[in-house]
C-alpha positions, 0 to 999 in steps of 0.5 A, spaced: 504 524 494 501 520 488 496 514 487 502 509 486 507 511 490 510 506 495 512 510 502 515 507 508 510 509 513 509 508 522 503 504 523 503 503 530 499 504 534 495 498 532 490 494 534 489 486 533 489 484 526 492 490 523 499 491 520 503 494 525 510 498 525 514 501 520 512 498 513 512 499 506 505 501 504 502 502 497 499 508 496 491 507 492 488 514 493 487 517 487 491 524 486 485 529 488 484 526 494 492 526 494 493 533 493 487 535 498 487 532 504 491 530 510 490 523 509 492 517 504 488 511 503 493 505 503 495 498 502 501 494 507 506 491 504 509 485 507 515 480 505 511 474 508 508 472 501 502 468 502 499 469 495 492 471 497 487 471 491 487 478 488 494 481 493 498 483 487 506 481 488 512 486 487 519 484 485 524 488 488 527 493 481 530 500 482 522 502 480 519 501 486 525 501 491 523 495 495 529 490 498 525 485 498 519 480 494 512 484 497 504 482 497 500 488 497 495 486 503 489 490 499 485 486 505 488 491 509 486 497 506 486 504 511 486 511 511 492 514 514 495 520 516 501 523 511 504 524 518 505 517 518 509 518 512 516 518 513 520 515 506 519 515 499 521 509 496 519 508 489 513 506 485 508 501 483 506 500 475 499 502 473 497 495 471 498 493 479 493 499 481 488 497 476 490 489 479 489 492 486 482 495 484 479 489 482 480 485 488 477 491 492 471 490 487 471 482 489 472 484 496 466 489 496 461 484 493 462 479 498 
């Protein structure tokens, strides 16, 4: 599991606001933290295009695997099991994670 990756993942259970059920998520944690811990540190997709300032938007292309236009939900960020985990679908560009980033650095200042 690497920085970029984008996996289909069970969120559930969940609670008010979070994003629940099987999902494509956006793998943001860096590859150290990858490769040691039982953990990922994720973002959620959703088809439900909503154009939130900094959520980066993904066209479906054999590189990255998804049927769908998706938002990455960086507000939702979380930390997950890898046993959440259950199909690799593809990968996000380097640009997109450094987009990512950024938001997060917004997000955190506010």
């Amino acid at each position: 599991m690497l920085q970029g990756e984008i996996w289909f993942a069970n969120l559930n259970p969940a609670k008010g606001s979070e994003q629940m059920g099987l999902r494509p998520i956006l793998i943001i944690s860096g590859n150290l933290l990858n490769t040691y811990l039982p953990i990922v540190i994720c973002c959620p997709l959703t088809t439900q295009i909503k154009n939130y300032k900094g959520n980066v938007i993904l066209h479906p292309n054999a590189q990255n695997g998804l049927s769908k236009i998706s938002e990455v939900l960086t507000f939702h960020i979380r930390s997950i099991s890898k046993e959440r985990l259950t199909k690799k679908l593809g990968t996000t560009t380097t640009h997109n994670i450094e987009l990512i980033k950024e938001c997060l650095g917004d997000l955190l200042e506010l």
